[in-house]
C-alpha positions in Angstrom: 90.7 130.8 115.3 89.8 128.7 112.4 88.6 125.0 112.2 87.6 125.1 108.5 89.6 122.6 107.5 88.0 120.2 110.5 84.7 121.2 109.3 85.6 120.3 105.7 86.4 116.9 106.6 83.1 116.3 107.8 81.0 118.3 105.6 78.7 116.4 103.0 79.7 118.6 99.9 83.1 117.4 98.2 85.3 119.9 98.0 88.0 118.0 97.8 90.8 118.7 94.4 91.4 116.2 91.8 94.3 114.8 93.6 92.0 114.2 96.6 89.6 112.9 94.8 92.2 110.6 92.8 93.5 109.5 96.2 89.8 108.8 97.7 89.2 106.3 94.4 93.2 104.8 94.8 91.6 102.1 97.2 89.0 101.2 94.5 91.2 101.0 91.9 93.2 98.9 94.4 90.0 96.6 95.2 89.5 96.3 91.3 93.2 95.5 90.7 92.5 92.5 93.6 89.1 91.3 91.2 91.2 91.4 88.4 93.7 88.8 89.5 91.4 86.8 91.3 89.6 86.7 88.4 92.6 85.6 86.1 93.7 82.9 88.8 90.6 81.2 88.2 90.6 81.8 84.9 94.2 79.5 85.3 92.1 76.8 87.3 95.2 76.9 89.9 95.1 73.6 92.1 94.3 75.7 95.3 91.0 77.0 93.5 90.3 73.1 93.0 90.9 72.1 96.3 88.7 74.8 97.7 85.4 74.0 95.4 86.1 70.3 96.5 85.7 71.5 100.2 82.2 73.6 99.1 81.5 70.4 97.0 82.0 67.7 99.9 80.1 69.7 102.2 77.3 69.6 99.8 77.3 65.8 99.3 77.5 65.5 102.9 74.1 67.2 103.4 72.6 66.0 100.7 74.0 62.6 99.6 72.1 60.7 96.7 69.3 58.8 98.0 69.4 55.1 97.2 66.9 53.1 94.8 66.9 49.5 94.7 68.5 49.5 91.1 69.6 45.9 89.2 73.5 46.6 90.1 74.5 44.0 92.5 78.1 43.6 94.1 79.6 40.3 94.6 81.8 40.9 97.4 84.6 38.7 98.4 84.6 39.9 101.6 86.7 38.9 105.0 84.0 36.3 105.6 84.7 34.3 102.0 88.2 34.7 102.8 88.1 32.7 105.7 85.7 30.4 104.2 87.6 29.8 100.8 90.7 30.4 101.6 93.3 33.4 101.3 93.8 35.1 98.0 94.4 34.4 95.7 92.0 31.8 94.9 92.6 29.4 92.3 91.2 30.2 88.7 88.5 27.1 89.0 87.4 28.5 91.8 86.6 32.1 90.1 85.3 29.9 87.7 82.8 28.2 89.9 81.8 31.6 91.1 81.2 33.3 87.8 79.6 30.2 86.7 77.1 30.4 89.2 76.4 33.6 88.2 76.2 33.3 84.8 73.0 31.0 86.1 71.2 33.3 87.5 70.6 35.4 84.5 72.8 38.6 85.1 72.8 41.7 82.3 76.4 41.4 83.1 79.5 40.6 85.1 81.8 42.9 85.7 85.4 41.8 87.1 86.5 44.3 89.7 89.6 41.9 89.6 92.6 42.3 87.4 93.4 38.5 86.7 97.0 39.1 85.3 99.8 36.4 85.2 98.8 32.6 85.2 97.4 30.8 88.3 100.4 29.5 90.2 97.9 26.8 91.0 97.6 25.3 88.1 98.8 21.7 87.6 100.8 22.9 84.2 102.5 25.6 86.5 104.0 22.3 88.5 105.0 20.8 85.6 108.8 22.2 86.0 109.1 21.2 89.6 108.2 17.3 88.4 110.2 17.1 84.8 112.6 14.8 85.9 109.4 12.4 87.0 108.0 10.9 83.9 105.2 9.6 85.7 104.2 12.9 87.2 105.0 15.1 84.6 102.2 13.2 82.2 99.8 13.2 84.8 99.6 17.1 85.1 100.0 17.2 81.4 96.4 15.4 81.4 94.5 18.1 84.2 93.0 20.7 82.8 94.5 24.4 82.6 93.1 26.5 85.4 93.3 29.8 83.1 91.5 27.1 80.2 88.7 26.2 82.7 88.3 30.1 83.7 88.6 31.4 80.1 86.0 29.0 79.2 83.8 29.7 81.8 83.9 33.5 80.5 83.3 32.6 77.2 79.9 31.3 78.2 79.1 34.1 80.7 78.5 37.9 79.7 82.1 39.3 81.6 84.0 42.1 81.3 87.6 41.7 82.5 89.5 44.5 83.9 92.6 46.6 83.6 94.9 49.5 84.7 97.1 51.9 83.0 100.0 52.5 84.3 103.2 54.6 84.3 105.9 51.0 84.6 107.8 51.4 81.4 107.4 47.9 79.9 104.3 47.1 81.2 101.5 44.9 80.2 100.9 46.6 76.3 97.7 48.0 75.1 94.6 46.5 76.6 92.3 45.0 73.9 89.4 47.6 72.8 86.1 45.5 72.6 84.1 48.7 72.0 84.2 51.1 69.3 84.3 54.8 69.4 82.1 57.5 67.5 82.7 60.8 67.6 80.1 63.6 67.2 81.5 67.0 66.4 85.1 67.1 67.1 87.6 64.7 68.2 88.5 65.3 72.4 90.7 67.9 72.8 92.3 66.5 75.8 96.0 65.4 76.0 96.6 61.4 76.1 97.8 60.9 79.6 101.8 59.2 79.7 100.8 56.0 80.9 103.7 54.2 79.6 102.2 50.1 80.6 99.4 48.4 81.8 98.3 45.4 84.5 96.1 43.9 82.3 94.1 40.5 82.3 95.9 37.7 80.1 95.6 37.6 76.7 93.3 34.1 77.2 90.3 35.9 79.1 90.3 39.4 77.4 89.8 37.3 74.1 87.1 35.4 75.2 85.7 38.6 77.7 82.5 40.7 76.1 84.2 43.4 77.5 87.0 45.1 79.1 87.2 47.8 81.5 90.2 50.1 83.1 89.5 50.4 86.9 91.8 53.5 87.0 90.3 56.3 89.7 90.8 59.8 90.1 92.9 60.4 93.4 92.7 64.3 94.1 95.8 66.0 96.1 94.1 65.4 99.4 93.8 61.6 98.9 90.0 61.5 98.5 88.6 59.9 95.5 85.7 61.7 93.8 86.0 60.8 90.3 85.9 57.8 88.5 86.9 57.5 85.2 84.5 56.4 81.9 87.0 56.9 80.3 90.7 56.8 80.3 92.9 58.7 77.9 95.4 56.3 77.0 98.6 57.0 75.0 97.0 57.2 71.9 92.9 56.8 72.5 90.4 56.5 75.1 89.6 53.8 76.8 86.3 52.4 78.2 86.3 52.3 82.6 84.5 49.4 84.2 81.5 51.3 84.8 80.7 52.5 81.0 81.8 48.7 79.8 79.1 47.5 82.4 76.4 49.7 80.9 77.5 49.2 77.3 77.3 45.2 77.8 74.6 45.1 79.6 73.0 47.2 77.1 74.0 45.3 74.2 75.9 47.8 73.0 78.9 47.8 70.4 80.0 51.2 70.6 80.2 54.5 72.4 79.2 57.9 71.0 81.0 60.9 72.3 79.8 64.3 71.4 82.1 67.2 72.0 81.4 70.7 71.4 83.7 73.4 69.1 86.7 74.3 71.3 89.6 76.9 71.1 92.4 74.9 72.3 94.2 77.8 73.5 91.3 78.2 76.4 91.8 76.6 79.5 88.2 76.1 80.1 87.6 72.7 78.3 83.5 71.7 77.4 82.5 68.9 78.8 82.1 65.9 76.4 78.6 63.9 75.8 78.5 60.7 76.0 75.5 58.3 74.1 75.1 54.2 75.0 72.3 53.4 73.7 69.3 55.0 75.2 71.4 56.7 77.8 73.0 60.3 77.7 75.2 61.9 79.9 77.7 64.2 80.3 81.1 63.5 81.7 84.1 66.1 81.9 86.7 66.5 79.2 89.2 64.3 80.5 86.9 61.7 80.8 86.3 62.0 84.3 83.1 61.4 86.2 81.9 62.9 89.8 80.6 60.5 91.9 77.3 61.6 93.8 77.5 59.2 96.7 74.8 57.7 98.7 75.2 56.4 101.9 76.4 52.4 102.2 73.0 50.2 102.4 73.5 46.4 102.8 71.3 45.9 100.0 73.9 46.7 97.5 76.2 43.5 98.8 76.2 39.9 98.2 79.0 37.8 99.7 80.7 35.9 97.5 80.9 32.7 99.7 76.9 32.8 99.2 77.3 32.5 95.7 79.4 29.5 95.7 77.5 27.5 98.3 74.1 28.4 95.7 72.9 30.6 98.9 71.3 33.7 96.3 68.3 33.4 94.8 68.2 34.0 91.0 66.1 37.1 91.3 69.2 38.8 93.4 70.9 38.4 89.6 68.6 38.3 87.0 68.5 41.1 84.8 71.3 42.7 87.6 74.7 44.7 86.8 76.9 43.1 88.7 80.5 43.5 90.3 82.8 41.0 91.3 85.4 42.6 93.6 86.8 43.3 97.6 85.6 45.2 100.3 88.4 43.2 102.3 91.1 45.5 104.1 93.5 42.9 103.1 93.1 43.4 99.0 94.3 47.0 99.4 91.2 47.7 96.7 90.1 50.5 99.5 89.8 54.3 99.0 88.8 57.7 100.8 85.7 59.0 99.1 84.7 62.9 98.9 82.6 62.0 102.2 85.7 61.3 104.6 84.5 57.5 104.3 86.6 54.5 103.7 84.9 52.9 100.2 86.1 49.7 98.2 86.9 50.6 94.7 84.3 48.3 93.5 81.5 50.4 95.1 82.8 53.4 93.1 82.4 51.6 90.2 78.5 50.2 91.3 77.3 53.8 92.6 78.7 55.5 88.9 76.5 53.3 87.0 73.5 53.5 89.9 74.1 57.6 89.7 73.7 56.8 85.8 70.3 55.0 85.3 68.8 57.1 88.0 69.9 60.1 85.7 72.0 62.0 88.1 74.7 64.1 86.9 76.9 66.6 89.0 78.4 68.9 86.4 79.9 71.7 86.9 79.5 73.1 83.3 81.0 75.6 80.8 79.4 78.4 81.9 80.4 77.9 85.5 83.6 80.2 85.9 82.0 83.0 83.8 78.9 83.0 85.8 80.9 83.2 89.2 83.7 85.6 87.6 80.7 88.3 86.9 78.8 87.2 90.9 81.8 88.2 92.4 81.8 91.7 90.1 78.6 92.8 90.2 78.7 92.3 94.2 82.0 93.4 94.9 81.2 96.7 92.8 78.0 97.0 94.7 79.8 96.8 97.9 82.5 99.4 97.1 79.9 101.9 95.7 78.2 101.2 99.0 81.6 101.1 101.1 82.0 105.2 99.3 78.6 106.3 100.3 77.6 104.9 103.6 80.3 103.2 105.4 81.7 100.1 106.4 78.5 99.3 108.4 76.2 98.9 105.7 78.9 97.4 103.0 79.8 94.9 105.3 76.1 93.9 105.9 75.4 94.0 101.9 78.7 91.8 101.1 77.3 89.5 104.1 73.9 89.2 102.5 76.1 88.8 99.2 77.8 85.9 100.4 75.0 84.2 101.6 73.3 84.6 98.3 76.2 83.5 96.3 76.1 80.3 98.6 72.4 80.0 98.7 72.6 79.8 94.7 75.1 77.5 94.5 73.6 74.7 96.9 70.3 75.5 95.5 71.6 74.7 91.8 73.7 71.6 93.1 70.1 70.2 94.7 68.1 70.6 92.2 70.0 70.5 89.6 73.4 69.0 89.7 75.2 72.1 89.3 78.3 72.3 90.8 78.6 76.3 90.8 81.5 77.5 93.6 80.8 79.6 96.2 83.3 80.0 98.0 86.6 81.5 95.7 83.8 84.8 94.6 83.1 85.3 98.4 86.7 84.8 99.2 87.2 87.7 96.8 84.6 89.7 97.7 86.1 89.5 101.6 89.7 90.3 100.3 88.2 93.5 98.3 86.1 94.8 101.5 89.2 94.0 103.7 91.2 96.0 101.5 89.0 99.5 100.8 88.4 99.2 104.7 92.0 99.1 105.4 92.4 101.3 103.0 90.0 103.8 104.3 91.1 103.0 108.2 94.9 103.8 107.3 93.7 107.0 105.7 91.5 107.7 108.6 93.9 107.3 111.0 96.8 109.4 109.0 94.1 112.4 108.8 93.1 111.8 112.1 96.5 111.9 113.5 96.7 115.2 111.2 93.7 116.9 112.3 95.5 116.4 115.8 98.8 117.8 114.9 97.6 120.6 113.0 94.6 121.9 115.5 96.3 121.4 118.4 98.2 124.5 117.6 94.5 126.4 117.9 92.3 123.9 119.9 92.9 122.3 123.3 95.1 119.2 122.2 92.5 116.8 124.4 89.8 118.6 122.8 90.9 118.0 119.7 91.4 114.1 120.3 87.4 114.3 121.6 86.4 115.9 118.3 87.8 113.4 116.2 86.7 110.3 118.2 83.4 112.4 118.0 82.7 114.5 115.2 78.7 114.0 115.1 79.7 116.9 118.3 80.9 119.4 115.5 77.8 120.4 113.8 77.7 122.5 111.0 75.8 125.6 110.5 75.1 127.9 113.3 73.2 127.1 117.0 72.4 129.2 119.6 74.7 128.2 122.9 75.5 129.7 126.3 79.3 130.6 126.2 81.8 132.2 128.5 84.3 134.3 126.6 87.6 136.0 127.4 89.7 138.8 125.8 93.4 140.4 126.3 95.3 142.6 125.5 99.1 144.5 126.4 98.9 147.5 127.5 100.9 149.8 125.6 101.6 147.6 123.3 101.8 150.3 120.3 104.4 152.1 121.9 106.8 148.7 122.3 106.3 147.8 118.4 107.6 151.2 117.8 110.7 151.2 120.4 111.7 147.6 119.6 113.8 145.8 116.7 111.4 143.7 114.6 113.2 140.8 115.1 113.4 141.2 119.0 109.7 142.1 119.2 108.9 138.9 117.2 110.5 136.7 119.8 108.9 138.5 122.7 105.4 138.4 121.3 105.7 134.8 120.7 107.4 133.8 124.0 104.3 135.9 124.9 101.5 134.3 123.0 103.0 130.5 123.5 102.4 131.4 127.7 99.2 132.4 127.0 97.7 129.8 124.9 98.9 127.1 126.9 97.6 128.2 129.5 94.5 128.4 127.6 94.6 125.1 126.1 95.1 123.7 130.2 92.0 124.9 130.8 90.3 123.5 127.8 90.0 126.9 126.3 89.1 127.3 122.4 91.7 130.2 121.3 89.4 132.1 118.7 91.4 134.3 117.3 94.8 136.1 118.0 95.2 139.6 116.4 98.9 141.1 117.4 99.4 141.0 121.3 95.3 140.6 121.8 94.3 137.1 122.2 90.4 135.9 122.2 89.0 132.8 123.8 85.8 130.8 123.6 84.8 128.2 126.7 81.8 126.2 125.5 82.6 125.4 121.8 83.1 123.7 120.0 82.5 121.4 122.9 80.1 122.1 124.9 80.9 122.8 128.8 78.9 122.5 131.8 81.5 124.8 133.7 81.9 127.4 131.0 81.7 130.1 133.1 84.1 128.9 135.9 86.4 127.6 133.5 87.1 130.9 132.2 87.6 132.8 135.5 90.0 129.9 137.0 91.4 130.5 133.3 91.6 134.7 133.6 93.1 134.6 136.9 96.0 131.8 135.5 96.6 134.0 132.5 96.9 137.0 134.8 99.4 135.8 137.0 101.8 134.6 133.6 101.2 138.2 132.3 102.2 139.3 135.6 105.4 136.8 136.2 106.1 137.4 131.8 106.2 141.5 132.9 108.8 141.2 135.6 110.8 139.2 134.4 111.0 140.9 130.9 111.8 143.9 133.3 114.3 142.0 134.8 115.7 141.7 131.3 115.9 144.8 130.6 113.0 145.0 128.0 110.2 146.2 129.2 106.5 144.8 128.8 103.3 146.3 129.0 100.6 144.9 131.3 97.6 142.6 130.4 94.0 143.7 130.8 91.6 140.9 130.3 87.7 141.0 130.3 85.3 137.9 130.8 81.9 137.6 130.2 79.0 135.6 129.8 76.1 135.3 127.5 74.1 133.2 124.5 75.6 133.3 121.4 75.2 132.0 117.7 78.1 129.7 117.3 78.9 127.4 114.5 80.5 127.4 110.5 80.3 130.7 108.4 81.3 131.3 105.3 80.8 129.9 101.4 81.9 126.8 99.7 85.3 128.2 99.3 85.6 129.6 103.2 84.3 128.2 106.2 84.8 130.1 109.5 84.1 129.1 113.1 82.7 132.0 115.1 80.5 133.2 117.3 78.4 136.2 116.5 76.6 138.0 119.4 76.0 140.9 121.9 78.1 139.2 124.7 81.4 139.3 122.4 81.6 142.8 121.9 80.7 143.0 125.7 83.6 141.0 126.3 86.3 143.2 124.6 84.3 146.2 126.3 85.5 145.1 129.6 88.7 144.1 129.1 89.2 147.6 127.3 87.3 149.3 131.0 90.3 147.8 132.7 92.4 150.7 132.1 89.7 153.2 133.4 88.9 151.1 136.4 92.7 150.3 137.3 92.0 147.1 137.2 93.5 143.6 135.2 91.2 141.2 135.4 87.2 142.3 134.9 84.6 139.7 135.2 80.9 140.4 134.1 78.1 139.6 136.4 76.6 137.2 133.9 79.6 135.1 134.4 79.6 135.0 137.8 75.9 133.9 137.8 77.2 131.1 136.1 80.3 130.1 138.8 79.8 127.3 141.1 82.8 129.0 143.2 83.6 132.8 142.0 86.3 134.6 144.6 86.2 137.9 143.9 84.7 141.6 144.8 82.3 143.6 143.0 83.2 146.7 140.8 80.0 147.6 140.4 77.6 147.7 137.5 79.3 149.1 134.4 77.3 151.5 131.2 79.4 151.2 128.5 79.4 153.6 126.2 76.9 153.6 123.7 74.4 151.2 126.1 71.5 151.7 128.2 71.8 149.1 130.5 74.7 148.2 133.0 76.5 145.4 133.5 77.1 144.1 136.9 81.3 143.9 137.4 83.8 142.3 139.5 87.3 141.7 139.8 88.0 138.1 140.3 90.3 137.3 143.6 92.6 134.7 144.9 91.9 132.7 147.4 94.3 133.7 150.0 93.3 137.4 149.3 89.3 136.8 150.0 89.4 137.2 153.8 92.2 140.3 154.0 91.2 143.4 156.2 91.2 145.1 152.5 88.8 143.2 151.1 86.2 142.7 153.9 86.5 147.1 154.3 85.8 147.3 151.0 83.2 144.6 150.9 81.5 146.9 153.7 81.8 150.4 152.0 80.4 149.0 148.9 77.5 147.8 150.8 76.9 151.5 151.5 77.7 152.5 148.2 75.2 150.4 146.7 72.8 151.7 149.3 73.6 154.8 149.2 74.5 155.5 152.8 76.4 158.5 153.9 79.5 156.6 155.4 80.2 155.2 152.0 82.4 158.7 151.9 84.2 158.4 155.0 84.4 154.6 154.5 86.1 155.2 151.1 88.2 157.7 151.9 89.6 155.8 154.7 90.2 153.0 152.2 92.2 154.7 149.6 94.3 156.2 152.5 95.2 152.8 154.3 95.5 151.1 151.0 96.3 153.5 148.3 97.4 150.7 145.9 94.1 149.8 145.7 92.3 150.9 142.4 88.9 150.6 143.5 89.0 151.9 146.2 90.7 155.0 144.6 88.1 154.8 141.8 85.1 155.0 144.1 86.5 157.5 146.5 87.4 160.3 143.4 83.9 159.5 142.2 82.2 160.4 145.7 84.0 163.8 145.7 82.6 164.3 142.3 79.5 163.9 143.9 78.7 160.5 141.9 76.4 158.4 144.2 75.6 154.7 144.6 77.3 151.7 142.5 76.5 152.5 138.6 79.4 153.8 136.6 78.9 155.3 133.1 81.6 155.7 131.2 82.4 158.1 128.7 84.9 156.3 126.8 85.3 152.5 125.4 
């Protein structure tokens, strides 16, 4: 019997032809295939890879959220509190007016109107004046109040105040806002498309003439409703304009213009550079559509001033002085309200304070050009190192280097958003790097499991089907090389079989040999026999290996005596047939043994070379001179927990010096006959030599002349050979 092919799959040297080795790399080039498109997913900026960095990226600001400073930005909150106190909203313009005028007083760098004051105040006298034209009296009494919208106009006229705006997509909306900035551009123009905004809700015509400056309050609302950008600056239809937050700093700055810098760009690459933007002493970057990430800090008190303070002269100056401040709603009623990348509920006008807060403390989170090229060659190098790894040491050790891989990657990337600002993604590389060991381990498992189940299929036809199953669950059990084992071994063979080749047709003697051999090895492979070899009719088994076997020894006699009563049963009824079959000696012995793989590179052999295997096929051959089927060496029965059976006596083979103790293994029901326990007693004086051995032996083969031994040691007592050692002349 051979197990080479077993031995190859778990042998370090690769053997293996280039088709094997082709199909060994297919899961590689599988796992690369997977990199590949990963990487030109992300190279497409899909909106899933988005919406997982933003995950990553909230997490991040959730541990680490920006700490606050008390900076000069100030909001002026009309809260629920002035609501009740001043009435529901919207309040008359002269009463804006009274609040931005008291403002104004306290010295502010700026005011910045979180409040889009479109349409004229419905409570303006002059809006009456159509309800009261057929009054003379009436009518030229509200001709003589003053204009709300005047009195407010005026009032921001005197005070440094940016009005507000939003683009929008209502066809026939609101015109262009009024630019009260200019724009210079360093490098080349923005690359990025105007957005369709097709109108706008803009502040009347009256207070953005008279405003120093004027602001879009437009925000960023990602897919999953959370706001995390604002904008500087909106792309319009046909140019950018200014958000609240960059016309804050400009004014307050005393600034005219805005210079953008943007670096050289291929426009056919989806990556877009991020643009730099200069007010006065301030840079900082901001992304190419003109968006800016807000790095949130947690809400203080400190930030807010109610409104309904203001008007009753409740703030000290200093609270203003030299302060950016906002005018807008934290009340739920306003609808000004958002979801910020925290999971928080934040007025828009606290978006627009924190942006230029995140400014003057010099805070940026970028996630810059480099970004996407950086983690594209992360997720290589690692995912390469892992597949080398998964190839040479298994999925223990790749697993555990992709794990510490993923922890790096993540370990970079919150290191570089801490102390730097760098929004780097973790998670789309380790997501990748997953997918790839998932697949080369699924891969490799499938394979396993198809070679497995084909190591089964194919060695069950030489090895013990459920020993088999135990090598392959087990194959650190199946060393190579050789090792020196105690083994029990048993060989058959037909008598006779020579002369039924030559009186049968080929093609009948081909079915009766295998009818033949398919008896014996199963019942070899229900004993958990290894068949070694079958040569013709002769069949030789190993007990012991490749598995090693406690109960070698008793394995194979239980295993002799069951393949001597199918040879027995196979004979008669072949007779029966008509087609006579010889009958089949088997030996069994004993002994140590150097077992293992033998052969070259090309050829690898299980065997076992030793003494005891030729001393095997010696006594199944001394069958035919004892009379005998079945002979058991005295080795073996050393070796039996349980051995049935009577002794032959001890056996020189020719061409040896010592003798081997024999016996002839017996049933069960046949251990306490009158035949056996007469024999057991002449033997006794065989071996001792006593006189009545003669008598005792010739009575035997009288009462019981089917009996071979006792025929055997009777002929040999009248040839005057004394005591229980029989040489014999001939194999």
């Amino acid at each position: 019997m051979s197990l080479r092919i077993l031995t190859q799959i778990f042998a370090r040297k690769d053997t293996r032809t280039p088709p094997a080795r082709l199909a060994r790399m297919l899961p590689y080039g599988l796992a690369l295939l997977v990199l590949l498109v990963s990487v030109g997913a992300q190279l497409e900026e899909p909106q899933l890879f988005s919406a997982l960095r933003n995950l990553v990226f909230d997490r991040y600001l959730l541990w680490r959220p920006r700490d606050y400073q008390p900076l000069p930005v100030r909001i002026i909150d009309i809260d629920d509190a002035s609501l009740k106190q001043i009435g529901q909203w919207p309040w008359p313009r002269t009463e804006l007016a009274r609040l931005l005028e008291r403002l104004a007083k306290g010295g502010p760098a700026v005011i910045a109107m979180d409040i889009v004051l479109s349409g004229p105040d419905s409570s303006s006298p002059q809006h009456s004046l159509r309800a009261w034209n057929e009054d003379p009296d009436v009518s030229r009494l509200l001709k003589r109040l003053p204009d709300h919208d005047a009195i407010l106009a005026e009032t921001i006229s005197r005070a440094p105040v940016i009005t507000a705006f939003m683009l929008t997509k209502e066809p026939d909306g609101g015109g262009e806002p009024a630019l009260k900035a200019g724009f210079g551009f360093a490098g080349e123009r923005p690359l990025t498309p105007f957005m369709d905004w097709s109108g706008s809700l803009r502040a009347l015509d009256i207070f953005e003439a008279h405003a120093e400056g004027n602001g879009a309050l437009n925000v960023t609302i990602d897919s999953d409703g959370r706001v995390r950008k604002t904008w500087l600056f909106v792309p319009g239809t046909e140019s950018f304009y200014p958000g609240l937050a960059a016309e804050a700093l400009r004014v307050a700055m005393r600034q005219s213009s805005y210079t953008i810098r943007t670096p050289k760009h291929d426009p056919d690459q989806n990556i877009k550079p991020q643009m730099l933007v200069r007010i006065g002493e301030l840079t900082f970057p901001v992304e190419h559509d003109g968006a800016f990430r807000v790095h949130l800090s947690e809400p203080v008190p400190e930030r807010y001033i109610p409104a309904w303070k203001v008007l009753e002269g409740q703030v000290p100056d200093a609270l203003i002085r030299g302060h950016i401040v906002f005018v807008g709603s934290s009340a739920a009623i306003l609808k000004d309200l958002y979801i910020n990348a925290l999971g928080k509920i934040t007025p828009g006008v606290e978006l627009h304070a924190q942006t230029v807060e995140q400014i003057l403390q010099g805070i940026t989170l970028t996630r810059p050009d480099w970004a996407l090229s950086a983690e594209v060659m992360a997720q290589l190098l690692i995912a390469l190192v892992v597949a080398a790894i998964l190839a040479q040491l298994g999925a223990v050790w790749a697993a555990l280097t992709g794990i510490i891989g993923v922890v790096g990657i993540f370990a970079a990337s919150y290191r570089s958003f801490v102390d730097h600002g760098l929004l780097l993604d973790p998670l789309t590389p380790s997501l990748t790097l997953i997918l790839v060991y998932l697949m080369i381990t699924a891969y490799r498992h499938f394979q396993t499991e198809r070679q497995r189940r084909w190591i089964e299929n194919a060695f069950s036809s030489y090895v013990s089907p459920n020993l088999v199953r135990h090598l392959v669950r087990h194959p650190e059990q199946l060393k190579l090389g050789g090792e020196k084992r105690l083994c029990s071994f048993i060989f058959t063979d037909v008598a006779g079989f020579t002369s039924i080749v030559e009186s049968t047709e080929p093609e009948e003697l081909v079915a009766i040999l295998n009818e033949y051999l398919e008896g014996m090895v199963s019942t070899v492979f229900a004993h958990d026999g290894t068949v070694d070899r079958i040569v013709g009719d002769a069949v030789a088994v190993i007990f012991s290996a490749p598995l090693e076997q406690a109960d070698h020894a008793q394995r194979a006699v239980n295993c002799a005596l069951a393949l001597d009563r199918f040879a027995q049963a196979f004979v008669e009824r072949k007779q029966r047939e008509g087609r006579p079959f010889g009958l089949t000696r088997i030996g069994v012995h004993s002994g140590a043994v150097i077992i293992g793989n033998f052969g070259g590179r090309s050829q690898l052999d299980y065997r076992a070379f030793g003494d005891p295997i030729n001393t095997c096929a010696r006594l199944e051959s001394v069958n035919k001179h004892l009379g005998t089927r079945v002979c058991v060496s005295g080795a073996t029965v050393a070796n039996c927990l349980d051995f049935r059976g009577r002794p032959i006596g001890t056996l020189v083979l020719k061409g040896k010096t010592r003798g081997v103790p024999a016996f002839e293994p017996l049933l069960e029901s046949d251990c306490d006959s009158v035949r056996v326990r007469a024999y057991a007693e002449a033997f006794r004086e065989l071996d001792e030599g006593h006189p009545n051995a003669f008598d005792d032996f010739r009575t035997l083969s009288i009462e019981f002349p089917d009996d071979p031994l006792a025929r055997l040691h009777w002929h040999r007592l009248q040839r005057g050979q004394l005591g229980s050692t029989i040489v014999l002349e001939e194999k």
